[in-house]
N, C-alpha and C positions, 0 to 999 in steps of 0.2 A: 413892615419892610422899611429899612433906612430910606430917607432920602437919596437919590443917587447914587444907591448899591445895591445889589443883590446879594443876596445869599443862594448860593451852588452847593448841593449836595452831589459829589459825582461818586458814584455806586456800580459795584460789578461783580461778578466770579473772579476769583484769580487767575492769571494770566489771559486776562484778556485786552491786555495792554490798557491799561486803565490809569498806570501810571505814566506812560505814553503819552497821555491824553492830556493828563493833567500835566506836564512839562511842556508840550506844546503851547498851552493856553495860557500857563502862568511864566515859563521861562527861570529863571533864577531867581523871580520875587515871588517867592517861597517862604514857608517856616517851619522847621519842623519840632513839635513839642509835646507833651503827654496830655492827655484828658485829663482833668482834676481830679485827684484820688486814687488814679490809679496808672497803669505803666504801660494803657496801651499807646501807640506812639497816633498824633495828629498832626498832619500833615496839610496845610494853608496855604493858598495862592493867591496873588491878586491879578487880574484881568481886567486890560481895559474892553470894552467894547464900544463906547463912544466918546464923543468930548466930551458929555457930561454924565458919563453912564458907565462906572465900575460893579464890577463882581468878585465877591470873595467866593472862592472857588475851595469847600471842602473835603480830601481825598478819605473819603471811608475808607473803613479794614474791610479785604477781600471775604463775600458770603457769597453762598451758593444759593441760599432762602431764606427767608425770617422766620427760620424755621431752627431758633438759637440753638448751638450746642458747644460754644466757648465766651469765652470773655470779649474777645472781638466783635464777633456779629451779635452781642450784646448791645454793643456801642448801638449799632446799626439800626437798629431796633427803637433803644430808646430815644434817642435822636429821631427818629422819624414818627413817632407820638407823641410825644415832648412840644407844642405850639410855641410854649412860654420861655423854649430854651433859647439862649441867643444864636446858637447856629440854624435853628429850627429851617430850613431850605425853602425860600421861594419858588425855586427848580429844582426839580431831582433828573439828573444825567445819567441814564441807565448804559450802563456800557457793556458791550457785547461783541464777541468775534465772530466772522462770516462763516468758520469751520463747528463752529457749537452752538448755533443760532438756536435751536432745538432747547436744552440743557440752561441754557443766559437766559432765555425767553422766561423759565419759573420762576425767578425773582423779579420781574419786570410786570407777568400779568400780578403779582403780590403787592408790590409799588404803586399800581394803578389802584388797586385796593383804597388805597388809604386816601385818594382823590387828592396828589398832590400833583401839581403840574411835571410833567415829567414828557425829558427826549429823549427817545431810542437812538444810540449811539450806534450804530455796525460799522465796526473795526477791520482793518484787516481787509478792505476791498481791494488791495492790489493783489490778492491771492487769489481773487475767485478767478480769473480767467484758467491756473494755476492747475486749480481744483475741481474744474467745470461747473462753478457754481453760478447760477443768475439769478435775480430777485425783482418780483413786481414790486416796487416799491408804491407807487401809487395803492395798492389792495392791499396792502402789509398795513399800512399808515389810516386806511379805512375801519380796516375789522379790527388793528391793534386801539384802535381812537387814540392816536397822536401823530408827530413829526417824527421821523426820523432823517440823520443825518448820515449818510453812507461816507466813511473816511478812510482815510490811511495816516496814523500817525506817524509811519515811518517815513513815508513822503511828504508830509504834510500836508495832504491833498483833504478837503473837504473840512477844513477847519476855519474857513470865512463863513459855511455855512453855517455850519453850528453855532460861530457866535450871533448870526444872523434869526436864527432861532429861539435863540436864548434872550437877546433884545425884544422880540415878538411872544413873550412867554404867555402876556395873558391872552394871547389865540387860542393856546393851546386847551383841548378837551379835557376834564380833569375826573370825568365819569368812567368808571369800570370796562374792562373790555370783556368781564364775564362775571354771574351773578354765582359767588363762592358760598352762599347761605344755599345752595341749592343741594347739599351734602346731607343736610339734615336740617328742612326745612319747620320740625315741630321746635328743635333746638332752638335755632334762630328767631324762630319767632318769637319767643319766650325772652331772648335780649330785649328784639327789640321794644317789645312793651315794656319791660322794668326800665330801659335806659331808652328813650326814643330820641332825646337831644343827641346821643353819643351817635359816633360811624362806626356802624358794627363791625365793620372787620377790626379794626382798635382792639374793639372789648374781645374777639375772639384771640387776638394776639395776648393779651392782657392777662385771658385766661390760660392759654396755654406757653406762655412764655414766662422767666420769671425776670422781669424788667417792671421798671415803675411808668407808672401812667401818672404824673399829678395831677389831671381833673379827677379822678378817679379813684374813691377809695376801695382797695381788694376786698374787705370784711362785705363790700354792702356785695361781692359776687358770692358769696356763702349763702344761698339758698336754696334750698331742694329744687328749685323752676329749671335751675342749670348749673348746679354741680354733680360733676362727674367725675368717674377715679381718671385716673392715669391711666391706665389701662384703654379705657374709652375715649379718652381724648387725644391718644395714641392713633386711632385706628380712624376716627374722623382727621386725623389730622394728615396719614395715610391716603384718604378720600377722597379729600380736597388735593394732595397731590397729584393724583392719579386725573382727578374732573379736568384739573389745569393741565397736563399733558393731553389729554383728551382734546382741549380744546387747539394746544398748541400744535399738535398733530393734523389736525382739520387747517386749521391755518396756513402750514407751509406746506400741503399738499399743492396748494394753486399758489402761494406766495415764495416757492422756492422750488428751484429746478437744478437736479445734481447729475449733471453727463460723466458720469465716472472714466466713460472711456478714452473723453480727451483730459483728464487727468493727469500731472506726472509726479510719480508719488516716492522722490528721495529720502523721503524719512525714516521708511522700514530699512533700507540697506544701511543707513547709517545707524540705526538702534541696534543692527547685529553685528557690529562692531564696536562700536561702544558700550554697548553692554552685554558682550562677550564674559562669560565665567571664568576667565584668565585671562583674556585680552582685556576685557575692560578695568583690569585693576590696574592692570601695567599701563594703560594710555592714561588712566588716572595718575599714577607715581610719574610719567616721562613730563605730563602737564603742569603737573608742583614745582616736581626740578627745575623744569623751563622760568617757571617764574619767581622764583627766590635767586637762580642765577640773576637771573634779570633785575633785580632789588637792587644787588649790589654794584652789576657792572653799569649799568643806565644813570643811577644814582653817582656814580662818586663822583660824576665832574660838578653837579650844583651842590654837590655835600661839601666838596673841598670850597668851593667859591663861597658859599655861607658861610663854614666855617674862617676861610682869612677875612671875611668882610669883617665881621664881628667881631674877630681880634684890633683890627686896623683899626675899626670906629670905637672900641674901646682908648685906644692910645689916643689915636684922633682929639675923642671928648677929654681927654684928660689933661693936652696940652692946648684946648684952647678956653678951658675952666677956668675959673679960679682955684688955688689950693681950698681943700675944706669938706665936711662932713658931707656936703652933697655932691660934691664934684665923686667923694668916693664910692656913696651909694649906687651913682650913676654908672661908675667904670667898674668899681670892683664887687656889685651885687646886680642891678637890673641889667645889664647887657650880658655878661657872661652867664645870664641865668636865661634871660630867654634866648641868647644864641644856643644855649645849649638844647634847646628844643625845637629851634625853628631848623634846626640844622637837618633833621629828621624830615621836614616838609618832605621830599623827593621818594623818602624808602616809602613812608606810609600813603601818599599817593599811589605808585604806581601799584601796591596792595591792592587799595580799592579800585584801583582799575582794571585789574587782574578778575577780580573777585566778581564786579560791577560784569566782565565780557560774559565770563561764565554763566551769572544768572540770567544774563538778556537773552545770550544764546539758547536757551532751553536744556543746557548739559547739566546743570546744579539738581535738575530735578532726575536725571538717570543716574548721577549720582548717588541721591537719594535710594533709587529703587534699586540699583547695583550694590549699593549696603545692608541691604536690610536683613539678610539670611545672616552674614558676618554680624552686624550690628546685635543679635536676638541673645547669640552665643555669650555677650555678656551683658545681659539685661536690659537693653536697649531695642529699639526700632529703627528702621529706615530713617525715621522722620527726625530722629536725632540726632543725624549726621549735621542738619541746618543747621542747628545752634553750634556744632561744636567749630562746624565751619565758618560760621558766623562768628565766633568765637576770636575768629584770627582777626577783624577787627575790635571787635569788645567784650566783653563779657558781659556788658547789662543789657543790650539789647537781646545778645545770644539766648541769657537767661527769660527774657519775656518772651523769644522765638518759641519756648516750649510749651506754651500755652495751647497750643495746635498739638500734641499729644495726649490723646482723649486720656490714654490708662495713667492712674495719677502716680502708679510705681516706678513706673519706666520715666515719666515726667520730673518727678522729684529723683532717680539716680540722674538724669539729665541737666539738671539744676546743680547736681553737687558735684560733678566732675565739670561740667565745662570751662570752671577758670584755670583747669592745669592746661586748656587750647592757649599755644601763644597770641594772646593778643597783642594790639598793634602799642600798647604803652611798654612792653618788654621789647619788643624792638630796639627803641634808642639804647638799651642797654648790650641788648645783643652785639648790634652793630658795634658801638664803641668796644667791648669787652674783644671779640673775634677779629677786628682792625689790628687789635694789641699782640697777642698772639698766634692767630695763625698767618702766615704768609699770603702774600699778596700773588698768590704763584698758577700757573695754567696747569691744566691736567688734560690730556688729549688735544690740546690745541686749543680748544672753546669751552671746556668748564674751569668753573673758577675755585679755588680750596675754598673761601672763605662765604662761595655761594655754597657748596656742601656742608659747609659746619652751620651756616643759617638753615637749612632746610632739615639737617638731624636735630636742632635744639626745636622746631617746629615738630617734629618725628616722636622725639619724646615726650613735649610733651599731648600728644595723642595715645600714643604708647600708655602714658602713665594714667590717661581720661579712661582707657577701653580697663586698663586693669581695675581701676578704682572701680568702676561698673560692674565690672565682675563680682568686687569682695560684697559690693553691697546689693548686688543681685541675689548672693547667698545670704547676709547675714538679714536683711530687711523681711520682717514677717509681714507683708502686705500682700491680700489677697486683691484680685483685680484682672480684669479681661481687656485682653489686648487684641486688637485687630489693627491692618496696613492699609491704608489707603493715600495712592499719592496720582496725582495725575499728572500724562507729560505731555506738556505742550508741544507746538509744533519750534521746529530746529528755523531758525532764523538770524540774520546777522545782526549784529548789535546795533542798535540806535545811537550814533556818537552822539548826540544831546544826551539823550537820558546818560549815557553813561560818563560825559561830563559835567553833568551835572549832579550826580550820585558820586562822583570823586570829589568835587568841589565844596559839599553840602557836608560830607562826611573829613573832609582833611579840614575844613574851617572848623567844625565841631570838635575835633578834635585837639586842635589849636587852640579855641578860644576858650576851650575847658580845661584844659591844662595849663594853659597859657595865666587864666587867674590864679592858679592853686600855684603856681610856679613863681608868677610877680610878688604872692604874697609872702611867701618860703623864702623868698631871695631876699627880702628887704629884712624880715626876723634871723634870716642866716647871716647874713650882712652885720645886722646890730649884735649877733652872738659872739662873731667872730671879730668885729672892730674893736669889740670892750672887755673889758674883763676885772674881777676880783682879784683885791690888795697889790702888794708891794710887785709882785712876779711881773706883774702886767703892765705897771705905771711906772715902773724903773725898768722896762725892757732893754733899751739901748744902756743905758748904764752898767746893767747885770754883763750885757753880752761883749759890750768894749772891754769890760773888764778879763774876759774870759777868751779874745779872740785877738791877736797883730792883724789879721788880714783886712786891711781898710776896705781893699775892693770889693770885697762880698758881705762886707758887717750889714749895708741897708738888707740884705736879705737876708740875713742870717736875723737882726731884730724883727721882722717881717715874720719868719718861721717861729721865733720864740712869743713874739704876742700871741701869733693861732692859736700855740702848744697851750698859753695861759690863760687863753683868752674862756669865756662862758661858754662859750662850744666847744673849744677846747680839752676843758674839764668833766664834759658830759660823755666826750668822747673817752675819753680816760678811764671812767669811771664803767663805761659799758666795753672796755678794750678784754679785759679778760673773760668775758663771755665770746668773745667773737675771733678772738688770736689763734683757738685751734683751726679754725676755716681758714686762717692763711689772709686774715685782714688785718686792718691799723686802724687805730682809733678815726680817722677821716673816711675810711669808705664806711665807718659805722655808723657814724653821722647821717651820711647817705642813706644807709639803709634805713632808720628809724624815719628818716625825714621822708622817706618814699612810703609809709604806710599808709600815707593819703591818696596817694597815688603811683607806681613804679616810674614812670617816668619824669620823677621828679628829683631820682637817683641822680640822672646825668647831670641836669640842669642845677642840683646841692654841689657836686664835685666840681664844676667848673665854678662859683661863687667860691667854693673853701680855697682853689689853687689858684685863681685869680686875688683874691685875697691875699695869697701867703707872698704870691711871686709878684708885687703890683708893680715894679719895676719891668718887667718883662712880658707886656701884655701882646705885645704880637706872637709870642707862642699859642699854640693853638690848645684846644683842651686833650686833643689826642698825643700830642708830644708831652703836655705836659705829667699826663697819667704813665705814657710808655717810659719815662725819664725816672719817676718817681724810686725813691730807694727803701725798701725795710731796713726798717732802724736794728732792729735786732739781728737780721742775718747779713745786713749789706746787701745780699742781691736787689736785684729788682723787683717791685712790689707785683708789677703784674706780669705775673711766668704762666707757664701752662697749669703748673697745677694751682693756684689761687685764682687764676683766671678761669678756668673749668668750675673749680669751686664754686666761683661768685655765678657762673653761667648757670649752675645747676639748683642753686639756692633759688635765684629769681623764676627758673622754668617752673618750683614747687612751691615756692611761698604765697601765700595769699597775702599780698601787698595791696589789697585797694579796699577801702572803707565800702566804696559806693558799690561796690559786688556785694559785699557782707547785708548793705541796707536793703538791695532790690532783693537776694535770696529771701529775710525777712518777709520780704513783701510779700514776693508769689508762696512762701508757704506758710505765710501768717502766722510762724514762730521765730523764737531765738535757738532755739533746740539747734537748727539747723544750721545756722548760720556760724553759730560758737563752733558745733564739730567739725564744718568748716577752715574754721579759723586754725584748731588747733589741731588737726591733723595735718593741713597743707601744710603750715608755717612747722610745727616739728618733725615733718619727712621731711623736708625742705633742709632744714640745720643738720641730721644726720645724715642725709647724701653727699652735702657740703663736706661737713668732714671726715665721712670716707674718702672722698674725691682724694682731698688736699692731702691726707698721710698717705694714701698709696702713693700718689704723685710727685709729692716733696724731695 
């Protein structure tokens, strides 16, 4: 144990507000980041508990039992046998809800097992009056042999205690609260003589899980004393389920009292209307529209206000510079590169908070269960609606979300459509492309045109997820058994901490991950388009005085000829006739190649190239200055409907982001996948485009 810290293991079933728990105790000093080597996410807090007494507070991935059957409650597992690991827990915080006391309790008498210090959490006590539920807790805390802390993390009630208890850890009993070798006591004994230093439930984990123990090497468990098939260790392990309910049954016969009749139970009338076999698909579609309206009309007063800032403080910085190669870097690459994404702050929050109400509320998961019949039709499950919904903020978490689908067919077609879900990086293109042409106009008084065309470019691409599901539901020869299981918590109001803090945690990430790949784009776009090869470039104003009387426009007219010559310029040029049928110009091509790092690095390229070209005129903003823009070759304007449709329907299909392509690699431990991937999306993508734009044109 450090000095003056603890280490917190805080552990649970899912949805048993656990991440409640951990936002109470730790607040915004938080971290969120992946286990080493692999993509499950880890989640860090710090907690003070005295003046000289911190705890780093570990949020495990939700398990039912250590009784592993995904990558998550792997984690779980070997973390909790692991001594020598750095997170290895001083305390383990078993966290549990007042309505599944029963079902929470199986991983909690397992925990005891392993003789780590450990507090029983019960969640959720401003329900029992609710539910007619009462609890001895004195006799609970006896027969369980530990403390428990009865709480409400939505009220914040019972959260002094707990850290109170947590302070007082080495009180706590750290002895079993039932003897689990008693399933097959000639087995057991047979450990414990070949290993008598070892805690046998460890080795019986060890054996029947496949996690690494490092005291311990697996070959010396290859003996005939206590090797069994599968088969058998299947059915003790059955056994032992069944002894542990046995006990936990005995338990809350006298530690738990349930009056049903003063009960009042809203939950079922609302489950038959939300998950109504017609009606719940429509209160699903009325609840999207509501909030993709909401993106755009919520949104565009701090959208426009970001936007002039960052025009102004570009001029601003320029007239109180010195002239000079940094004074330009400054105005005409690093501001107009991160205004063009900071500008997005407002849409892609109110997402996550959108998104953030629904999972609090309990409705994300009858969503789940109201999918799954529709979901089957093209080779999917219920449980793959998460990711795809998940989806609409990222696509690399989405893609680890399907880890939680046992059948690995439906898992990998889950894997390969999720990035046509709009994620929240096609956003800023959205938004900027549908600002340009569709009108800013009302429809029935209260919906907005430009909230319906964002909600149909989200439409499609779902649309085109459920299709692709389909094709490869038929063409994929994988044999594999599928089954549904999803559980629905109880219907409850949102926690506004957790869920500001779930908006905050996730818009900063968002920000500061883009935010690099953006800083560093801007400054190489910047040196692309400042400089350029031979005489065109270095004799710009020469060339152009020569060619032009209008004195008042010549600084922009040299301006537009260095771009034209300049090394981006020429790259652009050079990939212009690949891209001219779609109804583009050498500068949104720019964009496009330079967005394969990331899509939202489109907007953030366009505003550096037209800040660049126009540097005289930097309080225009990046949306006038794309609406203003002209085709060289037809003289309209560059973005009309159909090159705008065009560009909108390329980014709904194209697979524009590296770090999708790396994480699929991951979860399916090839490149097979990832290439088909790559070039199916990315060549649907260019033929949609140019359907669009010649019908359109």
């Amino acid at each position: 144990m450090k000095v003056g810290n603890l280490n917190i293991a805080l552990i649970g079933n899912p949805n048993v507000g656990k991440t409640s728990v951990f936002n109470q105790l730790t607040g915004l000093n938080q971290q969120v980041g992946n286990y080493p080597g692999i993509t499950v996410e880890k989640k860090v807090g710090v907690c003070k508990l005295a003046s000289n007494l911190k705890a780093t507070i570990l949020d495990l991935p939700g398990t039912y039992s250590l009784n592993a059957s995904s990558l998550d409650e792997n984690v779980v597992i070997e973390l909790l046998l692991n001594k020598n690991d750095k997170d290895y827990p001083d305390v383990a915080i078993v966290v549990t809800e007042v309505e599944n006391l029963k079902r929470n309790l199986l991983l909690f008498t397992q925990i005891k097992d392993l003789e780590i210090p450990t507090i029983l959490v019960i969640n959720m006590s401003d329900r029992m009056k609710s539910r007619g539920i009462s609890l001895d807790i004195p006799y609970l805390e006896k027969i369980l042999k530990t403390k428990i802390a009865l709480i409400s993390s939505r009220k914040g009630q019972g959260i002094d205690d707990l850290k109170n208890l947590i302070v007082n850890f080495k009180n706590l009993p750290t002895e079993p609260c039932l003897n689990a070798s008693e399933i097959d006591p000639e087995y057991f004994g047979n450990l414990r003589k070949a290993f008598p230093t070892q805690l046998l439930y460890k080795l019986w984990l060890v054996i029947t899980q496949d996690v690494n123990f490092v005291n311990l090497d697996r070959k010396q468990l290859d003996v005939p004393s206590f090797t069994k098939s599968k088969d058998q260790l299947k059915r003790l392990q059955h056994k032992e389920t069944i002894k542990r309910y046995q006990f936990i049954n005995d338990v809350l016969k006298k530690g738990q009292t349930i009056d049903e009749s003063s009960a009042t139970d809203l939950r079922a009338k609302l489950d038959r209307i939300l998950m109504h076999r017609i009606g719940g698909y429509l209160i699903f579609f009325f609840i999207m529209m509501l909030i993709f309206q909401s993106i755009f009309d919520w949104s565009s007063v701090p959208m426009d206000f970001i936007d002039n800032t960052f025009a102004s403080l570009a001029t601003w910085t320029e007239s109180v510079l010195p002239k000079g190669m940094l004074t330009s870097l400054i105005t005409q690459g690093i501001i107009p590169g991160l205004g063009g994404i900071i500008i997005f702050i407002p849409q892609i929050a109110f997402l996550f908070l959108f998104i953030s109400v629904l999972e609090e509320s309990g409705y994300m998961s009858r969503v789940v269960f109201l999918m799954d019949k529709s979901m089957r039709k093209f080779g999917l499950s219920g449980k793959s609606v998460v990711p795809l919904i998940s989806g609409t903020a990222c696509a690399i978490p989405a893609i680890m979300a399907t880890r939680n689908i046992e059948n690995w067919k439906e898992r990998l077609i889950s894997i390969l459509v999720t990035p046509f879900t709009t994620c929240s990086a096609r956003l800023p293109v959205y938004a900027t492309i549908i600002s340009i042409i569709v009108p800013d106009k009302r429809v029935f008084f209260i919906f907005n045109m430009q909230g319906f065309a964002l909600m149909g470019m989200y439409l499609i691409g779902f649309i085109m997820a459920l299709v692709s599901a389909w094709v490869l539901h038929k063409t994929l020869k994988i044999n594999s058994k599928s089954y549904f299981v999803v559980e629905m918590p109880n219907y409850k109001l949102p926690m506004f901490k957790n869920v500001g803090i779930n908006v905050v945690e996730k818009t900063k990430s968002f920000v500061t991950g883009a935010g690099k790949i953006i800083l560093a784009l801007s400054v190489v776009l910047w040196f692309l388009a400042s400089y350029g090869p031979g005489k065109n470039f270095d004799k710009a104003e020469e060339i152009v005085r020569a060619q032009s009387n209008d004195s008042e426009s010549i600084e922009v007219k040299v301006a537009s000829y260095k771009l034209e010559n300049s090394y981006i310029g020429n790259i652009g040029k050079a990939i212009e006739p690949a891209i001219k049928p779609l109804g583009y110009d050498w500068k949104i091509g720019i964009a496009i190649v330079s967005s394969f790092a990331a899509r939202e690095v489109f907007v953030g390229t366009l505003a550096t190239i037209y800040s660049i070209e126009d540097s005289k005129n930097q309080e225009a903003t990046i949306k006038n200055k794309l609406s203003e823009e002209i085709n060289e070759s037809t003289g309209d304007k560059l973005f009309n409907v159909a090159s705008g449709v065009s560009l909108l329907l390329f980014y709904a299909f194209a697979m524009q982001c590296m770090s999708t392509l790396a994480i699929t690699k991951k979860e399916t431990n090839s490149w097979k996948w990832p290439v088909i991937q790559l070039v199916f999306m990315s060549g649907f993508a260019y033929i949609t485009a140019f359907i669009a734009y010649q019908i359109l044109k």
